[in-house]
gemmi code that builds the backbone of each chain (N, CA, C; Angstrom):
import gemmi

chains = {
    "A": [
        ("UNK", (8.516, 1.618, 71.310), (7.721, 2.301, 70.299), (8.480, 2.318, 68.959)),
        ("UNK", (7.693, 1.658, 68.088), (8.409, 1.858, 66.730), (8.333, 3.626, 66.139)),
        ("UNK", (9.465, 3.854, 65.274), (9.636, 5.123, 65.102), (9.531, 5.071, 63.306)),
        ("UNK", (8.375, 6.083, 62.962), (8.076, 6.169, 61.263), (8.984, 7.026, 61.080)),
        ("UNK", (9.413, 5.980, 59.681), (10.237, 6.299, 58.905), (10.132, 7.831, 57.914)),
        ("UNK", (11.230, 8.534, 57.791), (11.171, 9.748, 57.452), (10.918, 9.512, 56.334)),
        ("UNK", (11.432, 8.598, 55.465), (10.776, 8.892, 53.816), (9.460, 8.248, 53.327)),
        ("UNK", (8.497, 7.407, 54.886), (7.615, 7.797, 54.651), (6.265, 8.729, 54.461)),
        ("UNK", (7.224, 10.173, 55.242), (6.324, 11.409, 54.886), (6.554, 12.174, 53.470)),
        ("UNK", (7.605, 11.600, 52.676), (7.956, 11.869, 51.130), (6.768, 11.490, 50.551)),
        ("UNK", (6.692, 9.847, 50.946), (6.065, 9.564, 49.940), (4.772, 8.674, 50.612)),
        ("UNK", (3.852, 9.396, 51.030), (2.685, 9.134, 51.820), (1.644, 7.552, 51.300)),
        ("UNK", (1.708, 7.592, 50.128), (0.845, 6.858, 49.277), (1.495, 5.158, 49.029)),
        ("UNK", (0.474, 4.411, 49.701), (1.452, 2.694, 49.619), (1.754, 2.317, 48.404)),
        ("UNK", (2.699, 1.086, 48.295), (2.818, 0.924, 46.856), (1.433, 0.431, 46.156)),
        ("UNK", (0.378, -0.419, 47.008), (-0.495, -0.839, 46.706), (-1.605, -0.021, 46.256)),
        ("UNK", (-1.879, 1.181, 46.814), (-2.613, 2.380, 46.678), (-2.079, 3.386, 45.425)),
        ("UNK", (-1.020, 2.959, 45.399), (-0.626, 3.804, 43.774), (-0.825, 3.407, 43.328)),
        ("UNK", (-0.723, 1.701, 42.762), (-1.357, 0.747, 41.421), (-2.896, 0.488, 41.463)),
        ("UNK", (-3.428, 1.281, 42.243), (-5.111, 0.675, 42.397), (-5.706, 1.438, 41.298)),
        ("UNK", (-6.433, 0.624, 40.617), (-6.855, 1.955, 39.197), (-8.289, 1.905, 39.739)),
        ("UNK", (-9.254, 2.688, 39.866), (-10.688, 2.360, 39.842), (-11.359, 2.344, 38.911)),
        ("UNK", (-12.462, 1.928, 38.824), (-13.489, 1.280, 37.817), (-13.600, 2.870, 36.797)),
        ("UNK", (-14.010, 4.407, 37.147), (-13.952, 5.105, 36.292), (-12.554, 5.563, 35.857)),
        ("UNK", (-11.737, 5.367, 36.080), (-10.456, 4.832, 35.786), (-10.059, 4.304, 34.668)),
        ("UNK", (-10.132, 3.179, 34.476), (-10.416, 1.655, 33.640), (-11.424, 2.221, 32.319)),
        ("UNK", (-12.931, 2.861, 32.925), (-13.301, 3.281, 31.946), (-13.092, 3.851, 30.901)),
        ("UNK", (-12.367, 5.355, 31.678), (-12.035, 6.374, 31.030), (-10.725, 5.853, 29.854)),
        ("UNK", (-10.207, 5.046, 30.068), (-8.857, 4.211, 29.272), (-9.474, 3.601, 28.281)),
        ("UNK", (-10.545, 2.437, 28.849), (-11.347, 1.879, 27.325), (-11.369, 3.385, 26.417)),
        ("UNK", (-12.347, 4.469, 26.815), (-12.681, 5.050, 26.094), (-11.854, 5.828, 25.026)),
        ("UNK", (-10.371, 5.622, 25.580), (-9.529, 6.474, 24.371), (-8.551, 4.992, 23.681)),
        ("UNK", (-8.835, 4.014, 24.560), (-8.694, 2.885, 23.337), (-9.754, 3.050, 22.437)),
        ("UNK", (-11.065, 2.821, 22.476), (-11.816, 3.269, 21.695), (-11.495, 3.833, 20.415)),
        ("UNK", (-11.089, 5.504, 21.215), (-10.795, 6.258, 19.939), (-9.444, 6.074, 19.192)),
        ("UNK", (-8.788, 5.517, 19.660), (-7.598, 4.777, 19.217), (-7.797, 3.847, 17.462)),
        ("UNK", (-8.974, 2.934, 18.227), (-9.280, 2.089, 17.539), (-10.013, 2.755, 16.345)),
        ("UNK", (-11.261, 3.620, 16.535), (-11.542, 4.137, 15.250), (-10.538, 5.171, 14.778)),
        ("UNK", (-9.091, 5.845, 14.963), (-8.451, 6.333, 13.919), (-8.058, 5.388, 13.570)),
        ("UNK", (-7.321, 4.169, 13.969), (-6.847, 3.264, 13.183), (-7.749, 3.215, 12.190)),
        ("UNK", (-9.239, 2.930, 12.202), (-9.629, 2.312, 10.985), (-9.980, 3.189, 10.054)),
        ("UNK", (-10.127, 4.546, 10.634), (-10.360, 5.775, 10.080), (-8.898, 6.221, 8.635)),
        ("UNK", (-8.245, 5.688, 9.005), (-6.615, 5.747, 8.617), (-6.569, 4.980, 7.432)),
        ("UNK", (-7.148, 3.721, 7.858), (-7.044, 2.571, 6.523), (-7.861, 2.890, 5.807)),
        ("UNK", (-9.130, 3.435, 6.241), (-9.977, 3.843, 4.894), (-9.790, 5.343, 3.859)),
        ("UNK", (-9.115, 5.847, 4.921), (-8.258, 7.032, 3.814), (-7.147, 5.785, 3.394)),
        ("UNK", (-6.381, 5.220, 3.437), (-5.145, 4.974, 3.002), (-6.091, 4.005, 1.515)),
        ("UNK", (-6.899, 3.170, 1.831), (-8.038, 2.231, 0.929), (-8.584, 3.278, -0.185)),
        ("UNK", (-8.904, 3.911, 0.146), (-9.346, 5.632, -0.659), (-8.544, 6.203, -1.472)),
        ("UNK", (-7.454, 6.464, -1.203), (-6.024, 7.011, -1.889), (-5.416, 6.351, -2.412)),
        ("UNK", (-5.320, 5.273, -2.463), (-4.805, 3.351, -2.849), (-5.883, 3.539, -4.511)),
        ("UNK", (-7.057, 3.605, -4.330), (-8.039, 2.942, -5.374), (-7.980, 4.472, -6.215)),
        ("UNK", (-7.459, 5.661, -5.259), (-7.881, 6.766, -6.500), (-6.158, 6.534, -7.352)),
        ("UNK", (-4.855, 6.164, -7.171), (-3.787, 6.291, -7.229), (-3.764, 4.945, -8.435)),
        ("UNK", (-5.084, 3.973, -7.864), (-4.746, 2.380, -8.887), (-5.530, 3.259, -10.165)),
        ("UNK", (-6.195, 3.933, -9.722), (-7.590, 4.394, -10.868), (-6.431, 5.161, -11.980)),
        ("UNK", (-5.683, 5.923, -11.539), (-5.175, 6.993, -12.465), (-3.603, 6.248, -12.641)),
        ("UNK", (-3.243, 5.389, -12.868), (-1.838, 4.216, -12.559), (-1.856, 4.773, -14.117)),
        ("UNK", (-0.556, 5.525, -14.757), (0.144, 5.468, -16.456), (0.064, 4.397, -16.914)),
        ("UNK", (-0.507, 3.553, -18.216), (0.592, 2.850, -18.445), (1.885, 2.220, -18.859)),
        ("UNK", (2.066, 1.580, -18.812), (3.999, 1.368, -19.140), (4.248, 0.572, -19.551)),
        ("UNK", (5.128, 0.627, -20.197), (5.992, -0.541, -21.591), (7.011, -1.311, -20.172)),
        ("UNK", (6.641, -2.375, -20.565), (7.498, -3.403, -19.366), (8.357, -4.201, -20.293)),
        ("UNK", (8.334, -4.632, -21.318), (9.300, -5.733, -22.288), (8.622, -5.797, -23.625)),
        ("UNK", (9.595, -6.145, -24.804), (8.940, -6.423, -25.505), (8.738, -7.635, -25.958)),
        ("UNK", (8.295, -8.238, -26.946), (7.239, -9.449, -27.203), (9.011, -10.740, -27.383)),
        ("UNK", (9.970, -10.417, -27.913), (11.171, -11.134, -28.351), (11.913, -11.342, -26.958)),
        ("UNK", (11.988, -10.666, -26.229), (12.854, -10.457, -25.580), (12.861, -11.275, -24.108)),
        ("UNK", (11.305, -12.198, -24.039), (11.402, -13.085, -22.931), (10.892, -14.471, -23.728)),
        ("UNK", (11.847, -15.524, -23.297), (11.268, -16.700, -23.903), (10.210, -17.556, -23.027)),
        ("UNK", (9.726, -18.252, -23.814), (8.547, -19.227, -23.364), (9.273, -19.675, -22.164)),
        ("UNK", (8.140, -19.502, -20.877), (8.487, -20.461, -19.539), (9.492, -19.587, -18.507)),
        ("UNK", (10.062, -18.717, -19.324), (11.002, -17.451, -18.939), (9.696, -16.466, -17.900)),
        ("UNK", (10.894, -15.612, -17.209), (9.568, -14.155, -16.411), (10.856, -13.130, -16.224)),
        ("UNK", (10.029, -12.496, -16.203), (11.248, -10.795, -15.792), (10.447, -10.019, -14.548)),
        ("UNK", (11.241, -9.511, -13.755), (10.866, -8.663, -12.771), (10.613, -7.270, -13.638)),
        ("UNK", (9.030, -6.927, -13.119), (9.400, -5.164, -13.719), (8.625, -4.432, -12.554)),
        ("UNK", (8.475, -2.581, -12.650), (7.772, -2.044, -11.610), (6.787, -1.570, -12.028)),
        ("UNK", (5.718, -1.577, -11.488), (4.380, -1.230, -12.091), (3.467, -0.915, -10.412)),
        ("UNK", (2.893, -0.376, -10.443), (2.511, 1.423, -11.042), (3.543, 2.321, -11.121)),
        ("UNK", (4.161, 2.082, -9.625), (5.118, 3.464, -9.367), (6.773, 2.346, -9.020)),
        ("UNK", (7.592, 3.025, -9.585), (8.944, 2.204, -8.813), (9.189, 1.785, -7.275)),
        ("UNK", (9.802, 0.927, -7.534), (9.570, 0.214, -6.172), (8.284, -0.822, -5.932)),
        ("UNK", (7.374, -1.275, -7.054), (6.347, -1.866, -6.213), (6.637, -2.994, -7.981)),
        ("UNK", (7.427, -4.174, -7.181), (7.743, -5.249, -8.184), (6.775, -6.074, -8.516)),
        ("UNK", (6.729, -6.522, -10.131), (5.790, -7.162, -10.371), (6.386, -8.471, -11.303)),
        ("UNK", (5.536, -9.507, -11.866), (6.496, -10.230, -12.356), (5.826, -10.957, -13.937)),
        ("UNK", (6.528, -10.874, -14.782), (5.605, -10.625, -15.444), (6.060, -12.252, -16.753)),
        ("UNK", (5.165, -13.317, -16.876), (5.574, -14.164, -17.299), (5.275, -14.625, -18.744)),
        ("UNK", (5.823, -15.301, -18.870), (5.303, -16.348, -20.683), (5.245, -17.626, -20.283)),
        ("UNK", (3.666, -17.486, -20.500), (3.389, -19.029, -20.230), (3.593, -20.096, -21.373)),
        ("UNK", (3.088, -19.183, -22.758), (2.898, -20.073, -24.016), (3.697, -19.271, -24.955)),
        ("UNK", (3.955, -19.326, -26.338), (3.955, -18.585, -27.172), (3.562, -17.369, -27.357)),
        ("UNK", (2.287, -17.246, -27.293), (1.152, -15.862, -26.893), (0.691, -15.830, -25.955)),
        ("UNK", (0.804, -16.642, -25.032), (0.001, -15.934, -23.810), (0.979, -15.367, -22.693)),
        ("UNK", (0.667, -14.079, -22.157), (1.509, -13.732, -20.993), (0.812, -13.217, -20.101)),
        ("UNK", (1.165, -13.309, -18.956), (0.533, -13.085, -17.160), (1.301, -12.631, -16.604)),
        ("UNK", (1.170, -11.099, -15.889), (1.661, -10.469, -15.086), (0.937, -10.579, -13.305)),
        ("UNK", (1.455, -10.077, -12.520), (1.081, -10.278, -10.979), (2.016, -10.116, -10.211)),
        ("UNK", (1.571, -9.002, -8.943), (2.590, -8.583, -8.206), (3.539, -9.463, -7.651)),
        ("UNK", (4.871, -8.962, -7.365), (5.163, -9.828, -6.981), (5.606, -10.252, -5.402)),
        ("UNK", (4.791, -9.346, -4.567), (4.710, -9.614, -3.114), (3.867, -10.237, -2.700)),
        ("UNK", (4.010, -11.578, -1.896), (3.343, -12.568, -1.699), (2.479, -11.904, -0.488)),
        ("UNK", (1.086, -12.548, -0.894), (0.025, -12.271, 0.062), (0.104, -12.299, 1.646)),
        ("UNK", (1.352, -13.497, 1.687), (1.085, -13.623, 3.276), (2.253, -12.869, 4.268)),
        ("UNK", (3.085, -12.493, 3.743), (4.367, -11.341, 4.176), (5.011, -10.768, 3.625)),
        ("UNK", (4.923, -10.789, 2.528), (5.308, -10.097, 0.909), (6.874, -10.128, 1.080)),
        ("UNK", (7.432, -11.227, 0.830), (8.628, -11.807, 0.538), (7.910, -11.529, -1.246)),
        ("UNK", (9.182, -11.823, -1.985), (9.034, -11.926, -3.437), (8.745, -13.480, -3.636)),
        ("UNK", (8.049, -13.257, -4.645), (7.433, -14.557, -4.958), (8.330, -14.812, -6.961)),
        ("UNK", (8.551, -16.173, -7.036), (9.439, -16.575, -7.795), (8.684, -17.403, -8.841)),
        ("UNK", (9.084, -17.545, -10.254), (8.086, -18.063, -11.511), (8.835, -19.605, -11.315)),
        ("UNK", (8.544, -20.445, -11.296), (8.593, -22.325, -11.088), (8.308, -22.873, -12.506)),
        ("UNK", (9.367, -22.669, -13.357), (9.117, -23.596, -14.762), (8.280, -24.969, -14.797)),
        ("UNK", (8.698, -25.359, -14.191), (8.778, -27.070, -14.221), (7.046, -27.597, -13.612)),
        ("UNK", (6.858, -26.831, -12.582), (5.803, -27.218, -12.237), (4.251, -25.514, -12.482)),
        ("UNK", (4.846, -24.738, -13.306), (4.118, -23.815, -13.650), (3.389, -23.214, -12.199)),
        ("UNK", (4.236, -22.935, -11.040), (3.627, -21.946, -10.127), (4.741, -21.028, -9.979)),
        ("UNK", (3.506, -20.011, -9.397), (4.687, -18.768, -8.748), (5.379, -19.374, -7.196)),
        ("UNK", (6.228, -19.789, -6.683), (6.557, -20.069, -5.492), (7.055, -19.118, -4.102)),
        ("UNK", (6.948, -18.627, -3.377), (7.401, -17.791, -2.785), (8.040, -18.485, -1.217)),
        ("UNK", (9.380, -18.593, -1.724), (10.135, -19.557, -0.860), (10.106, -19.270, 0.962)),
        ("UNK", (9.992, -17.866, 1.343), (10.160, -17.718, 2.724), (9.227, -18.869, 3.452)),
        ("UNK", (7.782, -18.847, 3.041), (6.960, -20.115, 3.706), (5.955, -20.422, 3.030)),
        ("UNK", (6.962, -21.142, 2.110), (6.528, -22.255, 1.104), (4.848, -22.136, 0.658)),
        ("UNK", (4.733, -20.953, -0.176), (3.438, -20.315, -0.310), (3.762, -20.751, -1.948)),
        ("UNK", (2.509, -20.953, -2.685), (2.514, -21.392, -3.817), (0.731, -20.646, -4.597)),
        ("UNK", (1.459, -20.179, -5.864), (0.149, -19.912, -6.511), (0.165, -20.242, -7.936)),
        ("UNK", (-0.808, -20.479, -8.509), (-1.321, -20.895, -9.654), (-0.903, -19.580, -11.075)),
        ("UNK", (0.389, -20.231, -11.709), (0.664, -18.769, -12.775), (-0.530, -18.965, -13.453)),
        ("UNK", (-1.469, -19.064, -13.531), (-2.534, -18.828, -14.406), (-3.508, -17.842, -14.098)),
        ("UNK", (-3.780, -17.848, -13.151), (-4.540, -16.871, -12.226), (-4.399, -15.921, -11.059)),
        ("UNK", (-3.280, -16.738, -10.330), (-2.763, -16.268, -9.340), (-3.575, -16.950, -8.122)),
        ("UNK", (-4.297, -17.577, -8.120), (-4.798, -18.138, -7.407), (-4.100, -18.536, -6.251)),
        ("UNK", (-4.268, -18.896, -4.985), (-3.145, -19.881, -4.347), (-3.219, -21.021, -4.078)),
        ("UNK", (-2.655, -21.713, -4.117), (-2.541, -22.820, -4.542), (-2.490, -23.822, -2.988)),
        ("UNK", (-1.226, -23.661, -2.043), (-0.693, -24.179, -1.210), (-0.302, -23.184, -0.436)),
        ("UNK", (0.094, -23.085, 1.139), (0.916, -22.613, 1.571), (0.360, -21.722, 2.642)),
        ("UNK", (0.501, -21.033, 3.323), (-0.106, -19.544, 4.211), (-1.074, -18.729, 3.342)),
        ("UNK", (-0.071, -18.283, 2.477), (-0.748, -16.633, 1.555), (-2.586, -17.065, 1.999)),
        ("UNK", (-3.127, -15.504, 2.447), (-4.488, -15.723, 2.658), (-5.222, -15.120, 1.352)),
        ("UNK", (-4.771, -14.911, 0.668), (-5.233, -14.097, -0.969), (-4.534, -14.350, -2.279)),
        ("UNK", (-5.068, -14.527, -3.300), (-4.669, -14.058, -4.284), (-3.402, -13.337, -4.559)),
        ("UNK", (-2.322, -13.491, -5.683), (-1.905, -12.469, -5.959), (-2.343, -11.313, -6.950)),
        ("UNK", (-1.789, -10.305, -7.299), (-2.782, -9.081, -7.752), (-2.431, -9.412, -9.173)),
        ("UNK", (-3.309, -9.490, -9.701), (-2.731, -9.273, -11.177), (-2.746, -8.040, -12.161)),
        ("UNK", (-1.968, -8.435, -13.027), (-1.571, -7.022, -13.591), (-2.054, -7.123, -15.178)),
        ("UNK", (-3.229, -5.795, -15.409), (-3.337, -6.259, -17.073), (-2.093, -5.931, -17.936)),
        ("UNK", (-2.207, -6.568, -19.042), (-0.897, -6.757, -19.475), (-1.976, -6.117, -21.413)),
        ("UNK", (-1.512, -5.769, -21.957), (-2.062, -5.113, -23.363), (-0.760, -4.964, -24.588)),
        ("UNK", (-0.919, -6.250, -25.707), (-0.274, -5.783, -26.558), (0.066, -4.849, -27.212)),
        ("UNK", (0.752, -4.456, -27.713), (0.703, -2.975, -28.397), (1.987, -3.325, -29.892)),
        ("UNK", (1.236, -3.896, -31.339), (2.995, -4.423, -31.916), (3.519, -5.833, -31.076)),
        ("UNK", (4.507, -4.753, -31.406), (5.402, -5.974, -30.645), (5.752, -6.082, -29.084)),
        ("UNK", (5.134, -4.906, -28.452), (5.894, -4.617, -27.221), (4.679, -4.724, -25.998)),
        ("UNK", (4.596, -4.957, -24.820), (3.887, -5.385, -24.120), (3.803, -3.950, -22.745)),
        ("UNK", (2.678, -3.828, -22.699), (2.262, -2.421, -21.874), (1.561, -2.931, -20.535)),
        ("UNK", (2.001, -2.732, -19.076), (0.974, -2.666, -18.180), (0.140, -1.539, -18.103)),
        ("UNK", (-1.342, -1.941, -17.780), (-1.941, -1.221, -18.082), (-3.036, -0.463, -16.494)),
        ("UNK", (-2.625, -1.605, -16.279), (-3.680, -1.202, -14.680), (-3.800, -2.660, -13.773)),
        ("UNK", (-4.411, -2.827, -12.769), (-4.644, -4.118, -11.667), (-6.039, -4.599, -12.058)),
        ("UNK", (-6.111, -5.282, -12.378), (-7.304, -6.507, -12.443), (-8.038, -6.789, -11.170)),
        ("UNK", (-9.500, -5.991, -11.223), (-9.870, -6.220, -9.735), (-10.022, -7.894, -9.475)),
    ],
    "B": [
        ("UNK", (-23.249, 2.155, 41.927), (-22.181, 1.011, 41.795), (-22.479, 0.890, 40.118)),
        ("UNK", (-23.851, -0.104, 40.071), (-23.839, -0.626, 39.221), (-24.140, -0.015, 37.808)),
        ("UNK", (-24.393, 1.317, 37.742), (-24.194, 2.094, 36.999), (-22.615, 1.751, 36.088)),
        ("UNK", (-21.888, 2.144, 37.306), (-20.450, 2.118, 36.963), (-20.097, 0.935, 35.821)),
        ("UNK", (-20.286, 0.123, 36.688), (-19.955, -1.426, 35.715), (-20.975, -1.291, 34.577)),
        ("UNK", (-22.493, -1.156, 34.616), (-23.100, -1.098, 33.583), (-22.234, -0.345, 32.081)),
        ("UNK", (-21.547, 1.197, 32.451), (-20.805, 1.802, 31.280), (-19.696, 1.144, 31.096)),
        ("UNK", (-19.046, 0.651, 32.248), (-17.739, -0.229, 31.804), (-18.009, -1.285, 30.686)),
        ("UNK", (-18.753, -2.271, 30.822), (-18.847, -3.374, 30.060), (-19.541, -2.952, 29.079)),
        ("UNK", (-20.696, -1.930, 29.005), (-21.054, -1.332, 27.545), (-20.195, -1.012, 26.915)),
        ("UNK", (-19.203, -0.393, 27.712), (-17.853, 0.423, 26.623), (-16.836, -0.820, 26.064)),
        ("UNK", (-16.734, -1.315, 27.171), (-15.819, -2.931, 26.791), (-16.241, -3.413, 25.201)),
        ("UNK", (-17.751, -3.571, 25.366), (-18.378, -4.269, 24.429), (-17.791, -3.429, 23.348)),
        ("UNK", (-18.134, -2.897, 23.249), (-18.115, -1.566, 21.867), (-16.968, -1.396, 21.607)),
        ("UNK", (-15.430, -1.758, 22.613), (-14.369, -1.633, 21.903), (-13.993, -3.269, 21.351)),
        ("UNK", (-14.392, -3.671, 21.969), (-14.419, -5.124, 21.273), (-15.032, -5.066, 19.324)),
        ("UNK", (-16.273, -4.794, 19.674), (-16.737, -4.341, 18.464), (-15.992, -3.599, 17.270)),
        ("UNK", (-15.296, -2.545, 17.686), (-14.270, -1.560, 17.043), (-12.837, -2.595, 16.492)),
        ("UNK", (-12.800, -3.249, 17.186), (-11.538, -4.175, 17.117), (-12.087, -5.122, 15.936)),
        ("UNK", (-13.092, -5.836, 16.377), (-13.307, -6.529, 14.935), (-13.426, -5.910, 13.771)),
        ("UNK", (-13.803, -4.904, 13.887), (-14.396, -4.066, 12.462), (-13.058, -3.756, 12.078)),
        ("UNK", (-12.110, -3.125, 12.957), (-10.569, -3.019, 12.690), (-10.053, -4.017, 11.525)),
        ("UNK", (-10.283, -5.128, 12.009), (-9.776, -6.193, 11.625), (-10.153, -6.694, 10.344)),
        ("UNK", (-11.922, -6.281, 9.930), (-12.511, -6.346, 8.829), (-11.597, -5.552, 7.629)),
        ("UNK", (-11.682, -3.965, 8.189), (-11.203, -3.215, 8.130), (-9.373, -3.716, 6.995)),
        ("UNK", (-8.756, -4.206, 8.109), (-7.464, -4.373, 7.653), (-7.815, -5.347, 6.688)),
        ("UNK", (-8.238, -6.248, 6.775), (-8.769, -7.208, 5.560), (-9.278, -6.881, 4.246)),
        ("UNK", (-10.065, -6.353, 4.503), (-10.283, -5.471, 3.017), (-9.748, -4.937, 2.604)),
        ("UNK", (-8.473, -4.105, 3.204), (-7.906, -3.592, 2.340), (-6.229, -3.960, 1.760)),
        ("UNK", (-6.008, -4.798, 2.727), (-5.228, -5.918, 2.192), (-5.465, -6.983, 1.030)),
        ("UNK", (-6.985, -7.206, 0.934), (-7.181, -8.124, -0.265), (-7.434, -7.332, -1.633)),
        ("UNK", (-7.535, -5.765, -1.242), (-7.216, -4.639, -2.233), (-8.492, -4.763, -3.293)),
        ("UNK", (-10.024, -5.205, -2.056), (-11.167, -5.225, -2.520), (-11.527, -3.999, -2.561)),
        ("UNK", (-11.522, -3.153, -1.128), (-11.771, -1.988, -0.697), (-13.089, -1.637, -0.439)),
        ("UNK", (-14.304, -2.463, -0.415), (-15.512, -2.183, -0.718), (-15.992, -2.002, 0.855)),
        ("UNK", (-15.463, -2.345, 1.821), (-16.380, -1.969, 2.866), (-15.857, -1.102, 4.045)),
        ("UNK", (-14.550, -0.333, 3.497), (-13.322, 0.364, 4.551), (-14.460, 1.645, 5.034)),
        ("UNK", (-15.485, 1.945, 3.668), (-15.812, 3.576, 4.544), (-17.160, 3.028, 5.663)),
        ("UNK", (-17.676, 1.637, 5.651), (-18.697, 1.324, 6.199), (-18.207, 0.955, 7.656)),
        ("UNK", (-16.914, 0.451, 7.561), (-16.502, 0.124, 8.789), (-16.351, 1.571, 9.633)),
        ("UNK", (-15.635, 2.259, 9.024), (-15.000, 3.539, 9.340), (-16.199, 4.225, 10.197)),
        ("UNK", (-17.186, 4.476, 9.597), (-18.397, 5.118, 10.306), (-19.609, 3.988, 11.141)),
        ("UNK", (-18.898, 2.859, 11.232), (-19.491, 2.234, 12.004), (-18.359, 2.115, 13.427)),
        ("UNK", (-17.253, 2.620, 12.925), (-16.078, 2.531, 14.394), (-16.571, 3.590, 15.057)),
        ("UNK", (-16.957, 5.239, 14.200), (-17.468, 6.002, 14.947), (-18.094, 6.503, 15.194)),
        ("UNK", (-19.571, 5.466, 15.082), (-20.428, 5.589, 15.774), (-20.450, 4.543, 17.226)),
        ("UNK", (-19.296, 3.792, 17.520), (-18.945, 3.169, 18.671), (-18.208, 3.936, 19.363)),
        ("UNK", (-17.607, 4.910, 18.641), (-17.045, 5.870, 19.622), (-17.504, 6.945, 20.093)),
        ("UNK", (-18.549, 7.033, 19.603), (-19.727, 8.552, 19.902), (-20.296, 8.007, 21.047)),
        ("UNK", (-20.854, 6.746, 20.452), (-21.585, 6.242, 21.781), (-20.543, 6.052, 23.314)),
        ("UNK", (-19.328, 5.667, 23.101), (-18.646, 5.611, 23.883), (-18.362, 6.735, 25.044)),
        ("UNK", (-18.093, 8.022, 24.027), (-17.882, 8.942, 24.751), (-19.280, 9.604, 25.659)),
        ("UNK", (-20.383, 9.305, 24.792), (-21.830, 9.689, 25.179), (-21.802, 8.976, 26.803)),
        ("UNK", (-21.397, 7.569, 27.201), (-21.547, 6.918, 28.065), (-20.553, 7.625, 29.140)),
        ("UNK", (-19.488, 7.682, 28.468), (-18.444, 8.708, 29.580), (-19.024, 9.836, 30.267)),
        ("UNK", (-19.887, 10.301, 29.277), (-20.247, 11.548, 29.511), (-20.927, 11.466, 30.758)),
        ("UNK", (-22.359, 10.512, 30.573), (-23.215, 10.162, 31.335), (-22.758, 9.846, 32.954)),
        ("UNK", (-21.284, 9.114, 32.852), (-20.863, 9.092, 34.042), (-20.473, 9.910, 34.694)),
        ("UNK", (-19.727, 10.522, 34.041), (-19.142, 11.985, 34.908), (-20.456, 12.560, 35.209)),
        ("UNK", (-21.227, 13.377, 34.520), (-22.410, 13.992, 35.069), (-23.104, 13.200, 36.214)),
        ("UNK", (-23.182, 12.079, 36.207), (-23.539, 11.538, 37.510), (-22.983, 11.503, 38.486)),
        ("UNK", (-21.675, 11.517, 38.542), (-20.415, 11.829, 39.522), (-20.867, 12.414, 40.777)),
        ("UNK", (-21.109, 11.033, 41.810), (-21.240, 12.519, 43.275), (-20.706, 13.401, 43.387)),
        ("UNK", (-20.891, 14.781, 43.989), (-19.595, 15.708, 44.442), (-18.806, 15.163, 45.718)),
        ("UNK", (-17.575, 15.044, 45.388), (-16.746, 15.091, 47.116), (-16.936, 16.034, 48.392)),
        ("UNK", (-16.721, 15.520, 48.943), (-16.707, 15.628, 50.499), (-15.742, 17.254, 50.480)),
    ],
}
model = gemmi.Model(1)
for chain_id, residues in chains.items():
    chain = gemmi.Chain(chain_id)
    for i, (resn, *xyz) in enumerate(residues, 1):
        res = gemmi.Residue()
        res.name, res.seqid = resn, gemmi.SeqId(i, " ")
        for name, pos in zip(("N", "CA", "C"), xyz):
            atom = gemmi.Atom()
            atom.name, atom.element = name, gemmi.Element(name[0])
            atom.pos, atom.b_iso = gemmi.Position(*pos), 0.0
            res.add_atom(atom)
        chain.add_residue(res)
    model.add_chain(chain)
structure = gemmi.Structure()
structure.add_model(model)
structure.setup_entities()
């Protein structure tokens, strides 16, 4: 006669019978993935909400003045709030183009390309159009943001994001 | 039985659903359009109303045990 084992009156339940989930089980789990899923999106649309009231009311700010970057030249500056880099270029004589400078597709910094007039953003070889921001080549799935830019004299003011 | 599975795969569906809209969701507001975050938002929960509505339905049907 085989003789049961004492620690199977510890632990009564097979291993197979502990991992068995049943169907209202399973259900009941979708259902707080579910709700999982709408705070997530519940979250982004406050964060989308607070984003557009924060772009709406953005100061604006003296970033350089008109002497102080030459043609084909760019300067890093921060615009809205510190910490959120933007880059702000001379394409011509008079014309200048600002645009964030975190690249669309992992927001590595993205870099001004004299020679061939793009913004380049070296981590994976993402490329956009300094004219627009457009993209050009590369991953990035968007645009970069651009930044209005408003003479003032001699000195150059961001002013807000260009939807 | 088939009750059972009937709310399972309704609910399946609907989190599937939630997931894309998620995804809409993150998209829009990554391209820093923003125009459709509050449409998604109340379209996630009204997949989750319904969701829980279906939960509901099951439990109340719930034989009693033995």
């Amino acid at each position: 006669m085989v003789e049961r084992k004492a620690w199977k009156d510890d632990f009564p339940i097979s291993w197979v019978d502990d991992h068995f989930v049943t169907r209202r089980e399973f259900t009941k789990s979708l259902v707080l993935v579910s709700c999982a899923t709408f705070c997530a999106t519940g979250v982004i649309a406050v964060m989308g909400r607070a984003g557009a009231a924060a772009a709406a009311k953005c100061e604006p700010r003296r970033i350089a003045a008109v002497g102080e970057i030459r043609v084909g030249s760019s300067r890093v500056f921060e615009f809205p709030a510190p910490g959120d880099p933007c880059l702000l270029i001379r394409l011509t004589e008079e014309r200048f183009v600002a645009f964030g400078q975190r690249c669309t597709h992992l927001g590595c910094p993205v870099l001004y390309r004299k020679e061939t007039r793009k913004l380049h953003c070296p981590c994976h070889e993402g490329y956009f159009n300094a004219e627009d921001g457009s993209v050009v080549a590369g991953p990035p799935p968007r645009p970069l943001p651009r930044v209005e830019i408003e003479r003032r004299g001699d000195e150059l003011w961001a002013t807000g994001f260009r939807a | 039985m088939t009750i059972v599975y009937a709310v399972m795969v309704s609910i399946l569906i609907l989190v599937l659903i939630q997931y894309l809209l998620l995804m809409i969701a993150l998209e829009d507001y990554l391209s820093g359009k923003r125009s459709v975050l509050i449409g998604t938002a109340a379209a996630s929960a009204v997949c989750f109303a319904v969701s829980c509505r279906l939960i509901g339905y099951l439990a109340a049907r719930r034989a009693p045990g033995p």
